[in-house]
C-alpha positions as CSV (number, residue, x, y, z in Angstrom):
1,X,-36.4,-18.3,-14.6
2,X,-34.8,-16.6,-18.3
3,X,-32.5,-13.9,-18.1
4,X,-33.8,-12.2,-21.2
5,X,-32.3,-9.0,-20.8
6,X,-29.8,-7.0,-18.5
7,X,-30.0,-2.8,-18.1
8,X,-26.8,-2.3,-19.7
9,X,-26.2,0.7,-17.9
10,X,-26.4,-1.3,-14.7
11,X,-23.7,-4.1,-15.6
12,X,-21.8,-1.1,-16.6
13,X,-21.7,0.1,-13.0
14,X,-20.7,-2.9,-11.7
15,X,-18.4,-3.9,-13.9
16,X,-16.9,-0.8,-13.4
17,X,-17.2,-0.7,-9.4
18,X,-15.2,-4.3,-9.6
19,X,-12.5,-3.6,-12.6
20,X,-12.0,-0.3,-9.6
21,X,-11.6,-2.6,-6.9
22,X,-9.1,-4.6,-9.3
23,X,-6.8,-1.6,-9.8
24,X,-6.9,-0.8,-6.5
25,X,-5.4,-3.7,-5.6
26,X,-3.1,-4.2,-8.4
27,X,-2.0,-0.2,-8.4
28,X,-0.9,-0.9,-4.6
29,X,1.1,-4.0,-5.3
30,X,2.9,-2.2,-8.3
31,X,3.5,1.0,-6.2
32,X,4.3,-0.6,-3.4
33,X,6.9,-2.8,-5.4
34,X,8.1,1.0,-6.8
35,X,8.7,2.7,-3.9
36,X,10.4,-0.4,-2.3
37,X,12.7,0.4,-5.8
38,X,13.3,3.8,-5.2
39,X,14.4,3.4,-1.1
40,X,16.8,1.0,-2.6
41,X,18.1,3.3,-5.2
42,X,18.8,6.1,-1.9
43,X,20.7,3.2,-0.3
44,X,23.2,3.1,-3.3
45,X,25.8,6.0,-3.1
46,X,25.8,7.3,-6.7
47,X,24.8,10.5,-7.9
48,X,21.4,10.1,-8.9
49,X,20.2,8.1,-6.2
50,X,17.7,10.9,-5.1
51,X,17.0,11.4,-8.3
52,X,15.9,7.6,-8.4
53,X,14.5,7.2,-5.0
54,X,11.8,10.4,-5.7
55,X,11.3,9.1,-9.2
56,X,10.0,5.5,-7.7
57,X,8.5,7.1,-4.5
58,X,6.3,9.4,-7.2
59,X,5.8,6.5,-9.5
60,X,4.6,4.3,-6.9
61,X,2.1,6.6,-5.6
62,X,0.9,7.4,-8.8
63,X,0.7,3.8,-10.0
64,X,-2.0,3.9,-6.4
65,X,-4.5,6.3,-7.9
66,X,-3.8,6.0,-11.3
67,X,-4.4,2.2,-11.7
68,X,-8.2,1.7,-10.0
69,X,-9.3,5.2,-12.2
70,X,-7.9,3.3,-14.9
71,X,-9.6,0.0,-14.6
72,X,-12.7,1.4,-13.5
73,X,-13.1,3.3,-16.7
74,X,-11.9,0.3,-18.6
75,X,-14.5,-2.2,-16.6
76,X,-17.3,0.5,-17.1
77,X,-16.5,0.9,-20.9
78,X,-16.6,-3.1,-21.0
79,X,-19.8,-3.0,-19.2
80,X,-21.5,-1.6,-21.4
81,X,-20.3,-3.8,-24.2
82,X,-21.3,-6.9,-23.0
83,X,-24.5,-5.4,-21.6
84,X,-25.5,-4.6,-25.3
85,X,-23.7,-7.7,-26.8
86,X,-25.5,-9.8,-24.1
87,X,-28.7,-8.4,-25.0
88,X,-28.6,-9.1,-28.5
89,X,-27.4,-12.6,-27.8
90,X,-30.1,-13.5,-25.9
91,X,-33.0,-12.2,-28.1
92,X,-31.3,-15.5,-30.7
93,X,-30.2,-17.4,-28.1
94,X,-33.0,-17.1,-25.2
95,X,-31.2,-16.4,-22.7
96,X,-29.2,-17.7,-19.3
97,X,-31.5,-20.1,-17.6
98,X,-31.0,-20.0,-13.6
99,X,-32.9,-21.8,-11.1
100,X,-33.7,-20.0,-7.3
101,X,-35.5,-21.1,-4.2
């Protein structure tokens, strides 16, 4: 079997879904990593310690829901340009060639 052509708009969702999953994971390392940052900045005794400590406790939860909105949009945008770039490859080129039972 050829893989002549791909619905771009279907590699767009799942490239996006995926680039989401991604972020989520990456956006809960980074905020976790944050907010670590900012209950170590309360521990310190100086004046803008609770300053600090919000700043990284707001950063890391916004690094959680900003990162896999981020990379889905990315992954989706993506998606849809090597959906189309695919396509026109493969009218030259033939195709992807893949063998199943």
């Amino acid at each position: 079997m050829i893989i002549k052509r791909v619905g771009v708009l279907s590699v767009a969702k799942i490239m996006g879904a995926l680039y989401a999953m991604l972020g989520l994971i990456i956006g809960v390392i980074f905020g976790l990593i944050m907010m670590l940052g900012g209950f170590a900045s309360m521990a310190s005794n100086s004046e803008g310690a609770a300053f600090g400590a919000g700043m990284g406790l707001g950063m890391g939860l916004g690094m959680m829901i900003f990162m896999p909105i981020f990379y889905g949009v990315v992954g989706l945008i993506g998606g849809l340009i090597t959906g189309a770039l695919y396509n026109l490859t493969a009218g030259f080129m033939g195709g992807i060639e893949i063998d199943v039972e």
